[in-house]
N, CA, C and O of each residue as an XYZ file, in Angstrom:
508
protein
N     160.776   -140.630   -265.938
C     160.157   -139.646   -265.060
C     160.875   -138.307   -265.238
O     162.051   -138.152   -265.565
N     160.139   -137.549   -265.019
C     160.577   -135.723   -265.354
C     161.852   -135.420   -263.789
O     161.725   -136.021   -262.722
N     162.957   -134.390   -264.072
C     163.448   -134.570   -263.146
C     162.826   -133.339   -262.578
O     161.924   -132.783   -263.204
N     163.372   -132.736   -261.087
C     162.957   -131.047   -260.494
C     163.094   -130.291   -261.313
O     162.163   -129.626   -261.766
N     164.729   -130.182   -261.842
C     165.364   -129.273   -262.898
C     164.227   -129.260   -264.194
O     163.491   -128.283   -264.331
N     164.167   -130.205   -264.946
C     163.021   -129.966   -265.769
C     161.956   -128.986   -265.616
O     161.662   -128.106   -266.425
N     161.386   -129.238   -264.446
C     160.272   -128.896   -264.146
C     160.259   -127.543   -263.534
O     159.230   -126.917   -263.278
N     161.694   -127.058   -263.275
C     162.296   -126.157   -263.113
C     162.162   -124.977   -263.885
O     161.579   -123.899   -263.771
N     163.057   -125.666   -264.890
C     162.991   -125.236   -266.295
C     161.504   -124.179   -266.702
O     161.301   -122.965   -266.691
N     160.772   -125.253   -267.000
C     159.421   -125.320   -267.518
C     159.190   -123.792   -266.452
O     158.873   -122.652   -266.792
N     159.444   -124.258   -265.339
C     158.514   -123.164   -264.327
C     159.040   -122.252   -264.514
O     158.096   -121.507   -264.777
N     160.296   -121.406   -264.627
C     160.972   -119.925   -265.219
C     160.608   -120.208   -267.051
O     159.922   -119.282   -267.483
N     160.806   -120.844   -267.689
C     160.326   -120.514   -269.256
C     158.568   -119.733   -269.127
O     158.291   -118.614   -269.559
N     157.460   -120.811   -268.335
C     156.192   -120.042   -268.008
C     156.297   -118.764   -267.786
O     155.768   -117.892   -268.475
N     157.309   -118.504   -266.352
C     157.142   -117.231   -265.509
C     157.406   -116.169   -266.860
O     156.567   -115.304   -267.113
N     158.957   -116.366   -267.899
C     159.116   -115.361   -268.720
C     157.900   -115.114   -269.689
O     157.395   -114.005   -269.858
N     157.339   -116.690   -270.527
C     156.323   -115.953   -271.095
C     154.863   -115.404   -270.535
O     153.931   -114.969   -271.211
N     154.941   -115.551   -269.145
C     154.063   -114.695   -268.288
C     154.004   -113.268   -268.190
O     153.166   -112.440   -268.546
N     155.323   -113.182   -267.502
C     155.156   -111.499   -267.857
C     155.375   -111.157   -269.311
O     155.011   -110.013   -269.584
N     155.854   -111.822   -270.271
C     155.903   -111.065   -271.637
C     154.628   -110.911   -272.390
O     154.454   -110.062   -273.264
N     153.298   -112.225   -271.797
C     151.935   -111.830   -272.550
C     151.301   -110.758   -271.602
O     150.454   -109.977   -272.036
N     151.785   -110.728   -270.110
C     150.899   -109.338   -269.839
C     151.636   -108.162   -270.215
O     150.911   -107.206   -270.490
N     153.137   -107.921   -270.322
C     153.548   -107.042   -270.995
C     153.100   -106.585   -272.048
O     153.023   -105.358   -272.117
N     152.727   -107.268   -273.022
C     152.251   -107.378   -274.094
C     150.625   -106.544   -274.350
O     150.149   -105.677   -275.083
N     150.148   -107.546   -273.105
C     148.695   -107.078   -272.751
C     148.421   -105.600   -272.358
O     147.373   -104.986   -272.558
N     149.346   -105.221   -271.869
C     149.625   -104.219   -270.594
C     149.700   -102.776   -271.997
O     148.919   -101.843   -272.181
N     150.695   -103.078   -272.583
C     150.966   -102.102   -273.506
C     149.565   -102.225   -274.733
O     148.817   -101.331   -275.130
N     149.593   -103.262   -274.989
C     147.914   -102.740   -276.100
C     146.714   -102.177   -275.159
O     145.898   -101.332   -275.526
N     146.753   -102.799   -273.869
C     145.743   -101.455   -273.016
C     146.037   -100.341   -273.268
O     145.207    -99.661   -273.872
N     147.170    -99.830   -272.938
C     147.087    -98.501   -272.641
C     147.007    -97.948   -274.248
O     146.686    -96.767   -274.388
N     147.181    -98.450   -275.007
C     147.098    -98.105   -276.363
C     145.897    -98.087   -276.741
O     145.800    -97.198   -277.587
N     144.829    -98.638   -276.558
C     143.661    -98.890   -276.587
C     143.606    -99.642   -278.239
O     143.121    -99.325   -279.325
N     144.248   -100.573   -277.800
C     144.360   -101.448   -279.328
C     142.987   -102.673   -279.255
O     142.499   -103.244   -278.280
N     142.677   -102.750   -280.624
C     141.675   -103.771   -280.728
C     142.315   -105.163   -280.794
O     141.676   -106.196   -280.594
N     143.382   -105.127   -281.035
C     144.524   -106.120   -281.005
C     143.976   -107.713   -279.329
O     143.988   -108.944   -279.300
N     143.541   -106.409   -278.136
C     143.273   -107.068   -277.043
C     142.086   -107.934   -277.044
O     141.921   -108.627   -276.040
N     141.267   -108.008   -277.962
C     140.024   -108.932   -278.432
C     140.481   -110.173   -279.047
O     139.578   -111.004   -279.146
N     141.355   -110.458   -279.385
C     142.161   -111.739   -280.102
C     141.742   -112.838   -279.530
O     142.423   -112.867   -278.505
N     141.057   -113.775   -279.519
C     140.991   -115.294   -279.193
C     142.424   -115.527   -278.519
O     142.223   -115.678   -277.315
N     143.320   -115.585   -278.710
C     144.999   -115.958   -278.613
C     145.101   -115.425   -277.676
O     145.462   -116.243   -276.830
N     144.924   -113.789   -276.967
C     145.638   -113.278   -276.580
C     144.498   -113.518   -274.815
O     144.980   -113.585   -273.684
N     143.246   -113.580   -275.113
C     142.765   -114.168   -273.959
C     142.424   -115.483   -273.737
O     141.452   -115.713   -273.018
N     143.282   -116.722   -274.408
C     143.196   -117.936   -273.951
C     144.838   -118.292   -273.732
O     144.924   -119.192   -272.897
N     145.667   -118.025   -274.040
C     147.294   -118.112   -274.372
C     147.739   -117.783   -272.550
O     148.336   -118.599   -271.849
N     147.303   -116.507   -272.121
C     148.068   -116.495   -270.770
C     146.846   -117.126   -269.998
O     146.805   -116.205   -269.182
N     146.032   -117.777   -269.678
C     145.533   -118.262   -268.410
C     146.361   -119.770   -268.747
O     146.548   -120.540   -267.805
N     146.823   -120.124   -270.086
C     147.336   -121.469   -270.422
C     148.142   -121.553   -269.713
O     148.147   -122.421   -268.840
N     149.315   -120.460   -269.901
C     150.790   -120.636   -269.520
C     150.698   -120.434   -268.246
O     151.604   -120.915   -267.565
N     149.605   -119.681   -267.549
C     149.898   -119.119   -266.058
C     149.272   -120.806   -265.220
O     149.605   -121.350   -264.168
N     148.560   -121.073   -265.980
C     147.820   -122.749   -265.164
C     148.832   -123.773   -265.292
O     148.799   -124.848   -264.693
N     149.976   -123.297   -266.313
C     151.308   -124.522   -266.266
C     152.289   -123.931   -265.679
O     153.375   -124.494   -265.546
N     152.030   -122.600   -265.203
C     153.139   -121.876   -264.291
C     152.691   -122.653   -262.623
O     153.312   -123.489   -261.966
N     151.520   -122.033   -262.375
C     151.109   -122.878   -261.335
C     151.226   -124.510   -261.174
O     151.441   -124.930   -260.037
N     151.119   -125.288   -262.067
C     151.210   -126.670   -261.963
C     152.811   -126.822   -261.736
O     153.295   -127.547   -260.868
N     153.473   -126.121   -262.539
C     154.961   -126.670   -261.942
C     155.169   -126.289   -260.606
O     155.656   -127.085   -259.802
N     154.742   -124.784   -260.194
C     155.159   -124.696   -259.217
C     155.118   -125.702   -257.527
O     155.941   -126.012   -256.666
N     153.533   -125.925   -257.792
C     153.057   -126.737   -256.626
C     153.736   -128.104   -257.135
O     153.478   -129.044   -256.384
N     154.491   -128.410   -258.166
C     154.569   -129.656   -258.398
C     156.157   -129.685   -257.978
O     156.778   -130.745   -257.907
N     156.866   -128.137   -257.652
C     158.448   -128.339   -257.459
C     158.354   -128.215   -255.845
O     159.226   -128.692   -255.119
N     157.182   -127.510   -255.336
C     157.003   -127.687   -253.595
C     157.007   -128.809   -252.975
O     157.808   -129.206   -252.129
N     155.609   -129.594   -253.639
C     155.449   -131.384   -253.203
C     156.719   -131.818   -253.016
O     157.049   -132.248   -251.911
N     157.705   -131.762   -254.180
C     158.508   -132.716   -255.023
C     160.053   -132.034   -253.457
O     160.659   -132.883   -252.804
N     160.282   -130.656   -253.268
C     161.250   -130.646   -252.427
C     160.469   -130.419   -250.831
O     161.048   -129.924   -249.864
N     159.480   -130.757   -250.834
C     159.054   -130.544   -249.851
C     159.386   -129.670   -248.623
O     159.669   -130.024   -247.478
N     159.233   -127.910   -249.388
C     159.133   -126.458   -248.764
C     158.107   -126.231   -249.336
O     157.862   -126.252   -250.542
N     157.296   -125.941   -248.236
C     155.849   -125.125   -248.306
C     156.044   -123.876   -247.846
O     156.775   -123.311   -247.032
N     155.048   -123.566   -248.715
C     154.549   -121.526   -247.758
C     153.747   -122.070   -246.403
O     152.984   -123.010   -246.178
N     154.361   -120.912   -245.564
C     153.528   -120.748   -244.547
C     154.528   -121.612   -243.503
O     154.326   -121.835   -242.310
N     155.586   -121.998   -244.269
C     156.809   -123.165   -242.726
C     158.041   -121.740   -243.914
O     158.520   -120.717   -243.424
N     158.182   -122.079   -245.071
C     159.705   -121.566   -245.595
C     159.067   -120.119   -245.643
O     157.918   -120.054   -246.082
N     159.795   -118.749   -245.169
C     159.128   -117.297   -245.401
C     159.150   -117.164   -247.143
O     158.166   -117.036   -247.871
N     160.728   -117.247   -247.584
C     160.654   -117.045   -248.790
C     159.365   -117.429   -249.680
O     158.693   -116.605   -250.301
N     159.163   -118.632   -249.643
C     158.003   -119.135   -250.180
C     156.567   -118.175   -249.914
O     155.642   -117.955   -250.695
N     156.723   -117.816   -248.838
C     155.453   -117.314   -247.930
C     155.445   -115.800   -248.618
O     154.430   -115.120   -248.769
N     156.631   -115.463   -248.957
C     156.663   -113.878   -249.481
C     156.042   -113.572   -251.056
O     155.439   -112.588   -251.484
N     156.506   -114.998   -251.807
C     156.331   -115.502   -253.083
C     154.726   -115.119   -253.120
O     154.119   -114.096   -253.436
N     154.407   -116.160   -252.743
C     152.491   -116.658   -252.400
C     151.933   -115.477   -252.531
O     151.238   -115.135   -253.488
N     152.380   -114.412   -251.010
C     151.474   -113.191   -250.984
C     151.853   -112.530   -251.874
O     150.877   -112.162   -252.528
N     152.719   -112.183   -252.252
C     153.234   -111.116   -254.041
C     152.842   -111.733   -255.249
O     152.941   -111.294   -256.395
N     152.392   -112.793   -254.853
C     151.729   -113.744   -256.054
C     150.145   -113.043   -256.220
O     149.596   -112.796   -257.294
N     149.678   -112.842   -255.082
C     147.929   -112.455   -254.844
C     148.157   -111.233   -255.396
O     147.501   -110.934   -256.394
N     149.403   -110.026   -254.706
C     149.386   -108.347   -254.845
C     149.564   -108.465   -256.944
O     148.823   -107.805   -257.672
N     150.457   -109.237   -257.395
C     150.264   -109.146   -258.716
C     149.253   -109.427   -259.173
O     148.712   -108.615   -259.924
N     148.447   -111.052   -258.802
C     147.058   -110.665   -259.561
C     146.217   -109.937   -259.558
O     145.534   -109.676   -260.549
N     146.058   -109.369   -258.258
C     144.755   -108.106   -258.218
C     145.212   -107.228   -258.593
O     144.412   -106.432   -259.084
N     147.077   -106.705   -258.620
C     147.089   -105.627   -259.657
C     147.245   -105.840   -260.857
O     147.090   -104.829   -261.542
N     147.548   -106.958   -261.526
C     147.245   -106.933   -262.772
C     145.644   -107.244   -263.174
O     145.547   -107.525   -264.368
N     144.346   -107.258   -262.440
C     143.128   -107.186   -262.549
C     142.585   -105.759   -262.897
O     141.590   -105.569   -263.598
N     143.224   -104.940   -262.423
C     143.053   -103.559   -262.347
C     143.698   -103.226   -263.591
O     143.259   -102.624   -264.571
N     144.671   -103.665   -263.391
C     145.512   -102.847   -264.898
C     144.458   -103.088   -265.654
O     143.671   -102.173   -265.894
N     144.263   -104.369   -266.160
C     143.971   -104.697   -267.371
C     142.292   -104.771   -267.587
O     141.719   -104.811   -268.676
N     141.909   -104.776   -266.773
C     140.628   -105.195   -266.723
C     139.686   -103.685   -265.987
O     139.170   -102.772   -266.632
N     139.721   -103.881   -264.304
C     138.788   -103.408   -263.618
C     139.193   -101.860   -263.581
O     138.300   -101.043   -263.358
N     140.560   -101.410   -263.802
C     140.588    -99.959   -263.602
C     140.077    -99.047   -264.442
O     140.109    -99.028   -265.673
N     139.365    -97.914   -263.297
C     137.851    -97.112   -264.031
C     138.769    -96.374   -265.109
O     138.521    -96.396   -266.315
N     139.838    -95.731   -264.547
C     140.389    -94.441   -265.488
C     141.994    -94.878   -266.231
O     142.540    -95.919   -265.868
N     142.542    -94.116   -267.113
C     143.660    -94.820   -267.714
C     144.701    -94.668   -266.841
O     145.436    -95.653   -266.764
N     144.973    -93.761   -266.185
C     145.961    -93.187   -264.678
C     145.316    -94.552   -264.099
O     146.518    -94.727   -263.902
N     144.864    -95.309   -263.787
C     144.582    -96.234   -262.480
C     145.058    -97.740   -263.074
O     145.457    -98.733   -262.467
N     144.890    -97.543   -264.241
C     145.363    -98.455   -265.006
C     146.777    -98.821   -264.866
O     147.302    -99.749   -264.249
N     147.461    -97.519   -265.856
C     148.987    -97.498   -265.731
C     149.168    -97.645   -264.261
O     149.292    -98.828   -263.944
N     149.216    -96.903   -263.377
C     149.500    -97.247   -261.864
C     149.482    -98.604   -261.725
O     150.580    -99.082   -261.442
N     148.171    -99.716   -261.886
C     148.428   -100.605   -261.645
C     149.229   -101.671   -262.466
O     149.567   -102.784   -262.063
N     149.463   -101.130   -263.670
C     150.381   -102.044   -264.537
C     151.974   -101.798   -264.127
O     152.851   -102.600   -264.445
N     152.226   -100.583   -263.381
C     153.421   -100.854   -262.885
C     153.878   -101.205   -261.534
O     154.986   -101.562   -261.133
N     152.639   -100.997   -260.859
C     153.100   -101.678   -259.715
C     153.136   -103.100   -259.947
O     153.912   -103.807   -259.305
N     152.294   -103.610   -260.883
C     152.410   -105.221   -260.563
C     153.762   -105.885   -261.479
O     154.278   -107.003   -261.471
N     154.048   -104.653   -262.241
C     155.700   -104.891   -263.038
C     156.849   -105.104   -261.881
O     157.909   -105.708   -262.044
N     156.262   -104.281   -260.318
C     157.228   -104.121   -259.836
C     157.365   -105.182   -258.497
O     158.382   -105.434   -257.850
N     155.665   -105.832   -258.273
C     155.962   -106.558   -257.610
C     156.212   -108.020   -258.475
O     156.011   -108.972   -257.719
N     156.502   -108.343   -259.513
C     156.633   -109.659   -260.705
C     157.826   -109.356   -260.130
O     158.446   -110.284   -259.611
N     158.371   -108.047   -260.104
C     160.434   -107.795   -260.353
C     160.627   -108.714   -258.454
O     161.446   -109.503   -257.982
N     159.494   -108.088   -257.969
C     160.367   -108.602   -256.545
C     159.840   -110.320   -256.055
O     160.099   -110.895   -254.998
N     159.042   -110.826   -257.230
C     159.078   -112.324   -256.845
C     160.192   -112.619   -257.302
O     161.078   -112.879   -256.488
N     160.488   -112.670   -258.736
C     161.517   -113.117   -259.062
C     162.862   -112.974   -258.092
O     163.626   -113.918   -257.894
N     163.022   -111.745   -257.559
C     164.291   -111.752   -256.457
C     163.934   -112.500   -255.767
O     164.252   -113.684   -255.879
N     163.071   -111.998   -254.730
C     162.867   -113.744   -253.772
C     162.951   -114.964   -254.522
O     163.474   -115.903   -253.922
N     162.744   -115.071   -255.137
C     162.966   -116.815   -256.384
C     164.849   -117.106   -256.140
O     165.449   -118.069   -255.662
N     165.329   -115.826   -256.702
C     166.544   -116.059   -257.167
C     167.124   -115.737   -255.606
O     167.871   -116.682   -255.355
N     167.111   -115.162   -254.887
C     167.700   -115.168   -253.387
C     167.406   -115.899   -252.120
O     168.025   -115.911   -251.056
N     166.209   -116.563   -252.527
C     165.715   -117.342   -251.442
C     165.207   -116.197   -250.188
O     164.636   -116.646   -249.195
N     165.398   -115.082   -250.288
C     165.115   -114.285   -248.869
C     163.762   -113.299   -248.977
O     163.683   -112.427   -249.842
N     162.928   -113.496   -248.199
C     162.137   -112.489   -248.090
C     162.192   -110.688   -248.090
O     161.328   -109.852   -248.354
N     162.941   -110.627   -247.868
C     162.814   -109.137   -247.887
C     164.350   -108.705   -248.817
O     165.335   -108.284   -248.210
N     164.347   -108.848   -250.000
C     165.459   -109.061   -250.542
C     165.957   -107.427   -250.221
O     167.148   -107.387   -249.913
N     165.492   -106.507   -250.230
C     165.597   -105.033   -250.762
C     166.663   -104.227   -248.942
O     167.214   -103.138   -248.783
N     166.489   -105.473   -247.944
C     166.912   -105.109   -246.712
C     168.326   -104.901   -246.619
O     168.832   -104.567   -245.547
């Protein structure tokens, strides 16, 4: 049987190559590279982000802290939603290239503040 740590593991190796394919993504947007049409490059991160998610709910079950009882967790979750809809915008829905970049760094900046809550356990790490 797989231990937490494993699965641990697995769940920060995902998270890094998470932000490194939207990094990735993020910068051939604004470049306006044809590069972003790749088979690879739009099947590769919903892969890693659906095994980011599977570990995660699978290290909650497993220590049994949920969102919505632990805050940390609860802070995670909702900065989890503010990154996807801003990385929707970045990459996808934003009309102009200014709305774009805006949203590719805010969601750089809320990725920076899950990870602190990850690594501090505290909700409002910045207090």
């Amino acid at each position: 049987m797989i231990s937490y740590i494993a699965v641990k593991h697995i769940h920060v190796t995902c998270a890094a190559l998470s932000i490194s394919l939207f990094l990735l993504r993020g910068v051939l947007m604004l470049r306006h590279s044809a590069m972003l049409q790749q088979r690879w490059l739009k099947i590769t991160p919903h892969v890693v982000d659906t095994l980011l998610l599977a570990s995660a709910l699978t290290m909650v079950a497993w220590s049994a802290q949920y969102p919505f009882v632990q805050s940390w967790l609860t802070a995670k979750v909702l900065a989890l939603l503010a990154y996807i809809v801003l990385g929707m915008i970045a990459l996808k829905r934003g009309k102009t290239a200014s709305i774009r970049l805006m949203a590719f760094i805010a969601a750089l900046l809320v990725f920076a503040y899950i990870v602190a809550v990850a690594i501090t356990r505290q909700a409002l790490v910045f207090s």
